[in-house]
FIMI-146025 format. One record per residue: x negated, y, z negated of N, C-alpha, C, O in turn; residue in one letter. Coordinates in steps of 0.05 Angstrom, whole numbers, padded with zeros to 5 digits, always signed. Layout:
XYZXYZXYZXYZa/...
This chain:
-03670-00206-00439-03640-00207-00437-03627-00180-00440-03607-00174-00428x/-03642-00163-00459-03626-00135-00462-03628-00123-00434-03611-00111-00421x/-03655-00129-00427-03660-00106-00399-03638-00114-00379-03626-00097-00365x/-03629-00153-00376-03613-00158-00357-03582-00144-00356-03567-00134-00340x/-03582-00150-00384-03559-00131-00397-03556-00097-00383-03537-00087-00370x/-03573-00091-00388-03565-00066-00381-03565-00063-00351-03549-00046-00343x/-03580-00077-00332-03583-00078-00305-03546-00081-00297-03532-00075-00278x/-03542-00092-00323-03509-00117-00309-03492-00086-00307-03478-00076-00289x/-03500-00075-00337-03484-00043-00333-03476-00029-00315-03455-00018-00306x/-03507-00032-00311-03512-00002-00280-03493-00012-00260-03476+00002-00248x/-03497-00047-00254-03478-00050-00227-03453-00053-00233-03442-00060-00212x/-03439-00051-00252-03417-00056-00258-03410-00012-00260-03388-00006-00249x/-03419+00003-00268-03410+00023-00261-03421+00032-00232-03412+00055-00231x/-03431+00029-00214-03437+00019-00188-03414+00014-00176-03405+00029-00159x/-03405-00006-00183-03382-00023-00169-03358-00008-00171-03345-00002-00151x/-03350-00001-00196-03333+00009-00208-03322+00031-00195-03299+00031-00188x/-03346+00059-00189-03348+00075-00178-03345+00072-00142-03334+00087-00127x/-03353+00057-00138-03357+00053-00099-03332+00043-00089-03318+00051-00070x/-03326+00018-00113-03297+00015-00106-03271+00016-00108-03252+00002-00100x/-03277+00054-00133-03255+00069-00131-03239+00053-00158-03216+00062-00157x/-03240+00041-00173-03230+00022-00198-03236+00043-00221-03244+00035-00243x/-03233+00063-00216-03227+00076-00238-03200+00081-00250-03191+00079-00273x/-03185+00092-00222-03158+00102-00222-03142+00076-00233-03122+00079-00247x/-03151+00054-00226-03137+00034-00239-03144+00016-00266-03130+00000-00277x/-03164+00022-00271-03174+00008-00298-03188+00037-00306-03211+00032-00302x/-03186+00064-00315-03199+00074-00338-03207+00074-00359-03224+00091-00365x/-03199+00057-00374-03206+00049-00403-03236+00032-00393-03259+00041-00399x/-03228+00005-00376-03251-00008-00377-03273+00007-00362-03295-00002-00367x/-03272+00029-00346-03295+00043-00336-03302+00060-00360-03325+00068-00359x/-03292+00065-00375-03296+00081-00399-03310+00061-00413-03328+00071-00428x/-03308+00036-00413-03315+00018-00444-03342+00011-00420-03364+00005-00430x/-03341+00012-00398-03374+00003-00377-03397+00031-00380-03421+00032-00383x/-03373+00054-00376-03396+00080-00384-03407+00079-00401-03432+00080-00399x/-03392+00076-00430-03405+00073-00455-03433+00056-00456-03455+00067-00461x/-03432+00031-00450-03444+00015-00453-03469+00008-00440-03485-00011-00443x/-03470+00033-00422-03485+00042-00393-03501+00056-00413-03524+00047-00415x/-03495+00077-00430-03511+00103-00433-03523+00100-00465-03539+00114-00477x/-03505+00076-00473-03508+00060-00501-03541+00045-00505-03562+00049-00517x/-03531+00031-00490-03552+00004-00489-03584+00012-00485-03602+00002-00499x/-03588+00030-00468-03624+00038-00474-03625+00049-00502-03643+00043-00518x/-03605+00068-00508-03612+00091-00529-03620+00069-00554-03639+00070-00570x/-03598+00048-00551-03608+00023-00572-03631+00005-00578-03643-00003-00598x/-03634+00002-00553-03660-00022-00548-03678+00005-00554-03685+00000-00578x/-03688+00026-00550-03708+00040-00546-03711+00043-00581-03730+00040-00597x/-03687+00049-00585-03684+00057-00622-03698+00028-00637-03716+00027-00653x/-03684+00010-00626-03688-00009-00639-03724-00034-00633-03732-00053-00646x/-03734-00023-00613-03763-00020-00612-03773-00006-00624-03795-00015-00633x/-03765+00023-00631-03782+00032-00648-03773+00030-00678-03791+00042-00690x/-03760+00025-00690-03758+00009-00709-03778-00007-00718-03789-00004-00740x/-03783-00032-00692-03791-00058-00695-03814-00048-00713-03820-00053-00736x/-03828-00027-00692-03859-00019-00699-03863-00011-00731-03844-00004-00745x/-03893-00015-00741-03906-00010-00763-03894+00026-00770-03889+00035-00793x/-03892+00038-00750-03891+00072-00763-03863+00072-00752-03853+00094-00751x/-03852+00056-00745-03819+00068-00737-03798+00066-00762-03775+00067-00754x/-03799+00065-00777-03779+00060-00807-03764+00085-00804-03746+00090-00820x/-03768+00095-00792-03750+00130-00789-03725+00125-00772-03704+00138-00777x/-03727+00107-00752-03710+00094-00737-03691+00085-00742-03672+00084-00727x/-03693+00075-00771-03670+00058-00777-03643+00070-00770-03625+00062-00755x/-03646+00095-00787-03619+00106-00788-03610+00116-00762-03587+00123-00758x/-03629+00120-00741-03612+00124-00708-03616+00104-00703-03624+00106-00680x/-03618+00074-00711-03613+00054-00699-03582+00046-00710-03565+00038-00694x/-03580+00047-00731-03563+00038-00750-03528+00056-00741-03510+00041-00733x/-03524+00083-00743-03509+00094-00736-03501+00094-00706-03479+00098-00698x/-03523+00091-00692-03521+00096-00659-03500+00064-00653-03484+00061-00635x/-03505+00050-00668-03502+00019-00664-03477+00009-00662-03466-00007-00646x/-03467+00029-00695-03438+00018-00702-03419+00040-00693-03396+00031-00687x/-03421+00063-00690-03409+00082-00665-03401+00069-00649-03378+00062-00653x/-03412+00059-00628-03416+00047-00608-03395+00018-00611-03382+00011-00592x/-03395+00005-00631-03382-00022-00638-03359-00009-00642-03341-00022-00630x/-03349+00012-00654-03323+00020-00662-03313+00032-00641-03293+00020-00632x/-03322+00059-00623-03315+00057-00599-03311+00040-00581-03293+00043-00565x/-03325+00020-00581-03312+00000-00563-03289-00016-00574-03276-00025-00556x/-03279-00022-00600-03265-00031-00602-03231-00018-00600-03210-00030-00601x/-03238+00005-00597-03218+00018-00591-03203+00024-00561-03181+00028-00552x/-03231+00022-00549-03228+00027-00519-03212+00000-00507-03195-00002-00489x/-03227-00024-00529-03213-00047-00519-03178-00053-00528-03163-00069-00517x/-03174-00040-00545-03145-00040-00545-03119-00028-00519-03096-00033-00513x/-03142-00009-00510-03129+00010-00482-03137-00012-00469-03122-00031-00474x/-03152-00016-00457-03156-00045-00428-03141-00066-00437-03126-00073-00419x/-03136-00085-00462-03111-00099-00459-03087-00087-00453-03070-00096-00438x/-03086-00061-00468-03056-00054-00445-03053-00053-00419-03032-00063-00411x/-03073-00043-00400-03079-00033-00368-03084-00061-00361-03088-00065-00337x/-03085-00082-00377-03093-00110-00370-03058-00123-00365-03048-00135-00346x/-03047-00114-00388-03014-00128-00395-03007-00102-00371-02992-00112-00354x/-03011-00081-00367-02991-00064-00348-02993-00079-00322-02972-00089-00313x/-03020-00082-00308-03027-00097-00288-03023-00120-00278-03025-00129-00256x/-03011-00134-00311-02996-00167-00291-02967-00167-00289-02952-00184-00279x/-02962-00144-00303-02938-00149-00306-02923-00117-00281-02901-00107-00277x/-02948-00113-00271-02929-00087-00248-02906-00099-00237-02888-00082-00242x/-02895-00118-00226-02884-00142-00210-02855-00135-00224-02836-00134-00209x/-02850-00130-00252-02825-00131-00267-02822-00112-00282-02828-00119-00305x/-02814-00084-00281-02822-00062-00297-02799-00062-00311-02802-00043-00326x/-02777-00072-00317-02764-00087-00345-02788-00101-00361-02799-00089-00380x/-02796-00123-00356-02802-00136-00378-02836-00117-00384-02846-00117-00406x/-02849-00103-00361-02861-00093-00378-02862-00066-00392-02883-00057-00402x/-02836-00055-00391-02830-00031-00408-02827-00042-00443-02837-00031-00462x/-02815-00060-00441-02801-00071-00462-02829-00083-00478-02833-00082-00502x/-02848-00097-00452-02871-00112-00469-02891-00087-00476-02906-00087-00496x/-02890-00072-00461-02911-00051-00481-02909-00040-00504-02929-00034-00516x/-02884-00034-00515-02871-00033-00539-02880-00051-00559-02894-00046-00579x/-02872-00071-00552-02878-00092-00576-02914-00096-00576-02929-00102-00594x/-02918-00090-00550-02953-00095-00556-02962-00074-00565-02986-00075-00570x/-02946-00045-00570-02961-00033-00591-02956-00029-00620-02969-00018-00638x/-02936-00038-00620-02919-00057-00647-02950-00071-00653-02968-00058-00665x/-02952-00097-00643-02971-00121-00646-03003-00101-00656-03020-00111-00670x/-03005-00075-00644-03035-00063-00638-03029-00053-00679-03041-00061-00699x/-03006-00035-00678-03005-00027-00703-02998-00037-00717-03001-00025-00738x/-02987-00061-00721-02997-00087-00750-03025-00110-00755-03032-00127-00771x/-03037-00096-00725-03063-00106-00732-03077-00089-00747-03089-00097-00768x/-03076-00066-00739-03091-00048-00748-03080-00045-00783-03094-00035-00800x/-03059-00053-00786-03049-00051-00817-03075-00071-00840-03092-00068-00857x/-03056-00095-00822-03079-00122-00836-03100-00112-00843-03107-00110-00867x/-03118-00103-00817-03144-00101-00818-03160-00080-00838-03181-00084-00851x/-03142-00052-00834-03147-00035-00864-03142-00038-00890-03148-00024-00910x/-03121-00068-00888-03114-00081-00916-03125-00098-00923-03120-00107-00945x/-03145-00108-00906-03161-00130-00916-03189-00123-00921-03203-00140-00933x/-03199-00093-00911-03225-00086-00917-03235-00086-00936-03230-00064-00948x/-03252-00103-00951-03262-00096-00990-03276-00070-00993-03299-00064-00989x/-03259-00057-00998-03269-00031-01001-03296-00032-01035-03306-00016-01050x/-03296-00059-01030-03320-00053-01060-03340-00038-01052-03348-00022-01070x/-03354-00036-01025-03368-00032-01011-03374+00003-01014-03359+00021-01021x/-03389+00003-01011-03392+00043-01016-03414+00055-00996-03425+00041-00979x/-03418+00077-00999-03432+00091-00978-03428+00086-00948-03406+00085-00939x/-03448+00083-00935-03454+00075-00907-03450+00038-00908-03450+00023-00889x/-03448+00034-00924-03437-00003-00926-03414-00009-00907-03411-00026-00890x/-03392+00020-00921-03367+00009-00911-03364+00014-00878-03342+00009-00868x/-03376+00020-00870-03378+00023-00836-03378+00005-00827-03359+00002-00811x/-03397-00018-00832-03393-00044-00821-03360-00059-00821-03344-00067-00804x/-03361-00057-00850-03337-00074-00853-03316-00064-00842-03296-00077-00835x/-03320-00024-00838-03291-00021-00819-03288-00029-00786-03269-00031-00770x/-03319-00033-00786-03321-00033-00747-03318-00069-00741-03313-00080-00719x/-03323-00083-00767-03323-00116-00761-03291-00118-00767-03285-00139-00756x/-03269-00107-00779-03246-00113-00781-03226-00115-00754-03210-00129-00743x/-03241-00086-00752-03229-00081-00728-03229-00093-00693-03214-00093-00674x/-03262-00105-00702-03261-00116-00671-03249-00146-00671-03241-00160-00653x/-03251-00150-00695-03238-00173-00707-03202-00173-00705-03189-00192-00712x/-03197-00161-00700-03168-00155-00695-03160-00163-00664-03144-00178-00653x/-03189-00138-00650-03182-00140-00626-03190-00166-00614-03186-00170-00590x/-03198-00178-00627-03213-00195-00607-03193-00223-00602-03195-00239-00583x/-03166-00223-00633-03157-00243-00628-03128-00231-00611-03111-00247-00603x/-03127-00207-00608-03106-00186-00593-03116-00197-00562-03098-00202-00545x/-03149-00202-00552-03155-00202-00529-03154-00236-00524-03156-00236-00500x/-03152-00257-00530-03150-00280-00542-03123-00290-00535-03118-00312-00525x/-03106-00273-00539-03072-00282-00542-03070-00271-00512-03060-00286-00495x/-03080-00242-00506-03072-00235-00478-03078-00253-00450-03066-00255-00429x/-03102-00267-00460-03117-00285-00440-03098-00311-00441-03093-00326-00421x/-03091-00314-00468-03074-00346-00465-03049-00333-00442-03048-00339-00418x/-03032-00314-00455-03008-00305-00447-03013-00304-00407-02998-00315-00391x/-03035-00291-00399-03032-00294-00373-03044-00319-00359-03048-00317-00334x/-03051-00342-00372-03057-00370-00368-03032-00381-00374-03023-00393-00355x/-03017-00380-00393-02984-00399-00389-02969-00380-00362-02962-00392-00342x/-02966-00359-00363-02948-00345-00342-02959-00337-00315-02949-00321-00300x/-02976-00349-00313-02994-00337-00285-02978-00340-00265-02977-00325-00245x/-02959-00370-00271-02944-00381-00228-02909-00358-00235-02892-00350-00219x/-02912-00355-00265-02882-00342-00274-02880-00314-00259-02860-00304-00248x/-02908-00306-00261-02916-00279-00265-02918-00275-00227-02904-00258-00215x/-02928-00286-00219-02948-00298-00188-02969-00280-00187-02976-00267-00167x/-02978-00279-00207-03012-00272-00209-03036-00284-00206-03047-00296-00224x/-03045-00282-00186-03062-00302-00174-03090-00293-00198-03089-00273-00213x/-03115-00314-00198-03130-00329-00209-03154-00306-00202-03171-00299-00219x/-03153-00294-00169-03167-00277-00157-03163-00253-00165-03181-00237-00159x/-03136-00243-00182-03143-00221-00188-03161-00204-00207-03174-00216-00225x/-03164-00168-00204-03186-00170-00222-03175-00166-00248-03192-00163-00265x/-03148-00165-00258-03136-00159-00285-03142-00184-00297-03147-00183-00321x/-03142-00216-00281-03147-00232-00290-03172-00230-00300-03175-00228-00325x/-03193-00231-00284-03221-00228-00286-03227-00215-00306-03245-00224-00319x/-03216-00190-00314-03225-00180-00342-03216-00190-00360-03232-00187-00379x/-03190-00208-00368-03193-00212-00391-03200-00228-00394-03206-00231-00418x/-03206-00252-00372-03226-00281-00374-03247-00276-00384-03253-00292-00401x/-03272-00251-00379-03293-00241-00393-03282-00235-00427-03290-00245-00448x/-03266-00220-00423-03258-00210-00450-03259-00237-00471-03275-00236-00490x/-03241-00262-00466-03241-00276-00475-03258-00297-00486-03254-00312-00505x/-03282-00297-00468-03313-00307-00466-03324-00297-00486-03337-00312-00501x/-03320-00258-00491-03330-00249-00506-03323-00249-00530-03338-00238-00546x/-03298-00261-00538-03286-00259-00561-03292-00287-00573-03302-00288-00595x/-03287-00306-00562-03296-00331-00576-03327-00340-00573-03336-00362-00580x/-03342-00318-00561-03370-00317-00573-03377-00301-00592-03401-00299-00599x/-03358-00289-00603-03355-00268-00625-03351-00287-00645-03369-00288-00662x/-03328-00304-00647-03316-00317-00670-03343-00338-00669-03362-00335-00685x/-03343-00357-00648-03367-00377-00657-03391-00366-00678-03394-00376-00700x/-03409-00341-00667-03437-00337-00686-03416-00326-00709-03425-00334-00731x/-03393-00312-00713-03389-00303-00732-03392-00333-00759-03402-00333-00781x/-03380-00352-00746-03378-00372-00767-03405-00385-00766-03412-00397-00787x/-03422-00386-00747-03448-00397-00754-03462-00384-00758-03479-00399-00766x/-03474-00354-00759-03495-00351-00765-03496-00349-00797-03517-00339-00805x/-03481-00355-00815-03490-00361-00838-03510-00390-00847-03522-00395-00868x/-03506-00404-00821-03515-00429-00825-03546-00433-00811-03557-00454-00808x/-03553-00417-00807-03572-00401-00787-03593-00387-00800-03591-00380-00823x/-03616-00383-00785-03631-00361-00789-03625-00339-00778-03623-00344-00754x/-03619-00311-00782-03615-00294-00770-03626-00282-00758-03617-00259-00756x/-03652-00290-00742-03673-00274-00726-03668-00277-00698-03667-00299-00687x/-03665-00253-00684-03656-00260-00665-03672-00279-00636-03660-00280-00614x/-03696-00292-00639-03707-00311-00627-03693-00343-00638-03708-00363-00637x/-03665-00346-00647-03655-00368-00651-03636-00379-00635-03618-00367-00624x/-03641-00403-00633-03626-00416-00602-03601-00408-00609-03584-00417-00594x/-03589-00386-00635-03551-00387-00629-03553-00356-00611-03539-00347-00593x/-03577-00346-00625-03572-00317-00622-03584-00317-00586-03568-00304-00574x/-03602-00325-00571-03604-00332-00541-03575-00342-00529-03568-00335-00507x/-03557-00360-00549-03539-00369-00527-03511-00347-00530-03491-00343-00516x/-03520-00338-00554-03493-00312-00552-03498-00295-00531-03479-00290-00516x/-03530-00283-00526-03529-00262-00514-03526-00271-00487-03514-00257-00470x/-03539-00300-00477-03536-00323-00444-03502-00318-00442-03493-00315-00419x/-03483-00316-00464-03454-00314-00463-03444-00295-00455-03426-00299-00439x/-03453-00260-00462-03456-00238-00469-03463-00243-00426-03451-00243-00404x/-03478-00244-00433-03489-00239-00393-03479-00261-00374-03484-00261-00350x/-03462-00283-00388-03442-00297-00366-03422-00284-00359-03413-00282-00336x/-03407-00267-00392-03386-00248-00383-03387-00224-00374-03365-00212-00372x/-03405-00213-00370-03416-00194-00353-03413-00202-00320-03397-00189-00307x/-03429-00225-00308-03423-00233-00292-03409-00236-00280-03408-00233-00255x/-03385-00250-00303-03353-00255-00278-03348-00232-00281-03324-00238-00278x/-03347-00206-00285-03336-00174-00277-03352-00166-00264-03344-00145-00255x/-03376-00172-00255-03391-00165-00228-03375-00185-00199-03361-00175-00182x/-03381-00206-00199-03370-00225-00179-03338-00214-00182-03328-00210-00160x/-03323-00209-00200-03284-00200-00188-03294-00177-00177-03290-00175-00152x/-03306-00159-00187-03320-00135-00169-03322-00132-00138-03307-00120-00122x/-03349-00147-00133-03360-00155-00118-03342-00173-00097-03353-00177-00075x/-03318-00184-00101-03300-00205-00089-03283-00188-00063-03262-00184-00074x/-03281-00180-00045-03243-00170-00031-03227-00173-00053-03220-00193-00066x/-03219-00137-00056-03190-00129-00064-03172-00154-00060-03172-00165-00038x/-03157-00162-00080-03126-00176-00079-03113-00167-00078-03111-00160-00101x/-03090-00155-00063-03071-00148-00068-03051-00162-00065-03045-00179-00048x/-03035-00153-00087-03015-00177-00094-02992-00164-00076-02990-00140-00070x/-02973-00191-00066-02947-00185-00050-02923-00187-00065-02917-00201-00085x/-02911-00168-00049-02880-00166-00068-02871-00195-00077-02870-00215-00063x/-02867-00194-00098-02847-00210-00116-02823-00221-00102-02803-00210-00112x/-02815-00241-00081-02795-00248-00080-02775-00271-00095-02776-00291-00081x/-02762-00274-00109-02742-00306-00128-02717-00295-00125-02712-00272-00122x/-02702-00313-00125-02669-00327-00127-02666-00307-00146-02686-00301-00159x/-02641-00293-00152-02630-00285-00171-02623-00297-00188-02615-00286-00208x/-02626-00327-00188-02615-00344-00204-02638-00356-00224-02632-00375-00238x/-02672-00342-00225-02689-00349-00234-02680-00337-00254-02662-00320-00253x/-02696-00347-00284-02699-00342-00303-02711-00318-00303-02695-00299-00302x/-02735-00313-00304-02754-00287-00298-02732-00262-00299-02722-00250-00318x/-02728-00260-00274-02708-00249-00261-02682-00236-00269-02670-00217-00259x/-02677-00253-00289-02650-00246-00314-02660-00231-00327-02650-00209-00333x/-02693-00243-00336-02706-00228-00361-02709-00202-00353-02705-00186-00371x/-02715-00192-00332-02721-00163-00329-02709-00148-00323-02714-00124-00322x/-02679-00165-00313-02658-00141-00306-02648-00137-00332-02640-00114-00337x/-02647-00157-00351-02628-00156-00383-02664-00129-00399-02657-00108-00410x/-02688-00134-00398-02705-00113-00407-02705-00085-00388-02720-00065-00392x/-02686-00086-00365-02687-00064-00354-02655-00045-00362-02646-00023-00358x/-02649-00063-00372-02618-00048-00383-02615-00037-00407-02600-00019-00414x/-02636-00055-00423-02649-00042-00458-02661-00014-00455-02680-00007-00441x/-02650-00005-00466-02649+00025-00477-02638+00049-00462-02644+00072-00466x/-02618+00038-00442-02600+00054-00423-02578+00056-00438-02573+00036-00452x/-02560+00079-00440-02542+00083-00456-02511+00088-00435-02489+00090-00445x/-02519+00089-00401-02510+00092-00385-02493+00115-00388-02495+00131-00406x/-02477+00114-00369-02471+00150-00357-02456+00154-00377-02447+00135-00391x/-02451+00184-00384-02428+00189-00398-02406+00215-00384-02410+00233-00367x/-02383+00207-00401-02355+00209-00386-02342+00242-00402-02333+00244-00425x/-02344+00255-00388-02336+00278-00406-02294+00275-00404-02280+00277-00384x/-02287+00269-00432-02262+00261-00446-02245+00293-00448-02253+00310-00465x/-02226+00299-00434-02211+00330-00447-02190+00315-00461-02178+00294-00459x/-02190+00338-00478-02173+00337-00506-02145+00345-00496-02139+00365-00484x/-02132+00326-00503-02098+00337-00494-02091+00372-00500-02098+00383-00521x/-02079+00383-00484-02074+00416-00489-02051+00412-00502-02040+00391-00509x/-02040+00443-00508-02025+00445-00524-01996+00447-00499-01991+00452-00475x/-01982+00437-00522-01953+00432-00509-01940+00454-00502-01928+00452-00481x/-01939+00484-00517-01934+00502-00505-01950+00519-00490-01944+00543-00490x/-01967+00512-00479-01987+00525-00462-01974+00511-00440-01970+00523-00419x/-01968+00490-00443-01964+00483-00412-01939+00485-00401-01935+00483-00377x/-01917+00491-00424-01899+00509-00410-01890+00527-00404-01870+00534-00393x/-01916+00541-00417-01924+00571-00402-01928+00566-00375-01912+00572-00358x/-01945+00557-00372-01953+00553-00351-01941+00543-00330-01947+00551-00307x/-01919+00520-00333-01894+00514-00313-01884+00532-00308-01876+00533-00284x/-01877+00561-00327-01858+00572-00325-01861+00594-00301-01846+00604-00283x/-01888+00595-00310-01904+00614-00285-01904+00603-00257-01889+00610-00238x/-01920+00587-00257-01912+00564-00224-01882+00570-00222-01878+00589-00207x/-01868+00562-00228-01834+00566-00222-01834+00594-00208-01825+00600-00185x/-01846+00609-00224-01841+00636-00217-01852+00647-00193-01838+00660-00177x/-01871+00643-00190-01894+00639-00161-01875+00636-00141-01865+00651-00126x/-01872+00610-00145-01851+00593-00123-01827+00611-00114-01826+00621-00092x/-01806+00616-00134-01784+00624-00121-01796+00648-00103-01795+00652-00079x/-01806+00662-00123-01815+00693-00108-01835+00685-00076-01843+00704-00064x/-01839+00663-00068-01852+00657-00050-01832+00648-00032-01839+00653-00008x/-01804+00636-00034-01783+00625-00023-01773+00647-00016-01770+00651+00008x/-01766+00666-00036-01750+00690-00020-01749+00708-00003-01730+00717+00010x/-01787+00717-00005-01805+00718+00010-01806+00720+00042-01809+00738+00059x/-01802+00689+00041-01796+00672+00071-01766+00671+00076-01758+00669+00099x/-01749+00673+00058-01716+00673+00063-01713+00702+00083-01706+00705+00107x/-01725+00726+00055-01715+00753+00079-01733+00758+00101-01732+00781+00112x/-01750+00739+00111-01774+00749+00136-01749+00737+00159-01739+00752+00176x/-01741+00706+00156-01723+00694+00168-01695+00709+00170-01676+00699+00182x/
């Protein structure tokens, strides 16, 4: 399963690369590179481990591991955004306004999550608990994004085919296979030849899959947005496209002074006649 794993890598930066999906998803070709250049260095570490004289391993198994878990969990905070920028291209009101608050939402997760860490924990302990908080954050961050474009999909007219969909449908596969062993493998043996730990990783390479097949599918491209002015939607993004416009401003002059300006009559007057008389003695 690891080797399939990593095979799924290669074609997924394969794909990624041939069909130019960088420029539009970076993060997630970043979180596929990783995981590309990750995954042998691991399995290889973690074979030699297994072995009678590998005990030296541990610690490049151990550090290489949770690097790698914390990096990604970070990377995955950028692809739900490029995920929320991407369904929401269609209304750039509501998603100016929604990226804000979704990084509002990114930085009170991240509060919780460093407030909830038991720091009883010391040394190299506390690594885990900072890289399990965290993906633990993200994962219900990726969770909410997946509901959010499942209620608004016909609102949105984001079709089912696209691949912004497709990633976070994986994402979400991956996150509630996260929460499931999280709550069972206490109930469990923890070796990984156990029917939970085979069906996490059978999970692990289903959601791999659907980002090969949206890959692998014809480009979607989505068509302009046409609705009634009188849609709902439609209000929403002209009223989020007017938020934080302060509109034009009017430069106000200050009334002048009263005898300046009859200076200034007095002069015009003066202009004038001398311009009349001018024309009197030419005539």
């Amino acid at each position: 399963m690891s080797v399939a794993e990593f095979l799924l890598w290669a074609t997924l930066a394969f794909l990624f690369w041939k069909r130019d999906l960088v420029r539009r998803f970076p993060a997630m070709a970043s979180y596929v590179a990783l995981h590309l250049l990750a995954t042998p260095v691991l399995i290889l570490s973690f074979y030699a481990y297994a072995q009678p004289w590998g005990r030296v391993y541990y610690s490049v198994y151990f550090y290489a591991y949770w690097a790698v878990y914390m990096a990604s969990a970070v990377l995955l905070c950028f692809i739900c955004l490029e995920v929320f920028r991407s369904a929401l291209a269609a209304f750039p009101g509501l998603m100016k306004i929604g990226v804000v608050i979704f990084r509002w939402a990114v930085l009170i997760s991240l509060i919780v999550t460093f407030a909830s860490i038991p720091f009883s924990h010391h040394g190299v302990l506390l690594i885990p608990a900072i890289a399990d908080g965290l993906m633990r954050s993200v994962s219900i961050l990726e969770l909410c994004l997946l509901a959010f474009l499942c209620l608004s999909m016909n609102a949105l007219r984001l079709s089912i085919r696209d691949l912004a969909f497709g990633i976070a449908l994986g994402f979400g596969l991956l996150s509630t296979n996260d929460f499931a062993l999280a709550s069972l493998i206490s109930a469990v043996n923890a070796s990984l030849t156990t029917p939970l730990q085979l069906t996490y990783e059978a999970l692990v390479l289903v959601a791999m899959g659907i980002w090969t097949a949206y890959c692998l599918l014809p480009e979607y491209s989505r068509k302009p947005v046409i609705m009634p002015a009188s849609s709902a939607i439609y209000r929403w993004n002209e009223i989020a496209s007017a938020l934080g416009h302060t509109g034009t401003q009017v430069a106000i002059q200050q009334p002048a002074n009263g005898f300046f300006l009859t200076d200034v009559e007095k002069v015009v007057e003066k202009v004038l006649s001398r311009n009349l008389k001018g024309r009197e003695s030419e005539l």
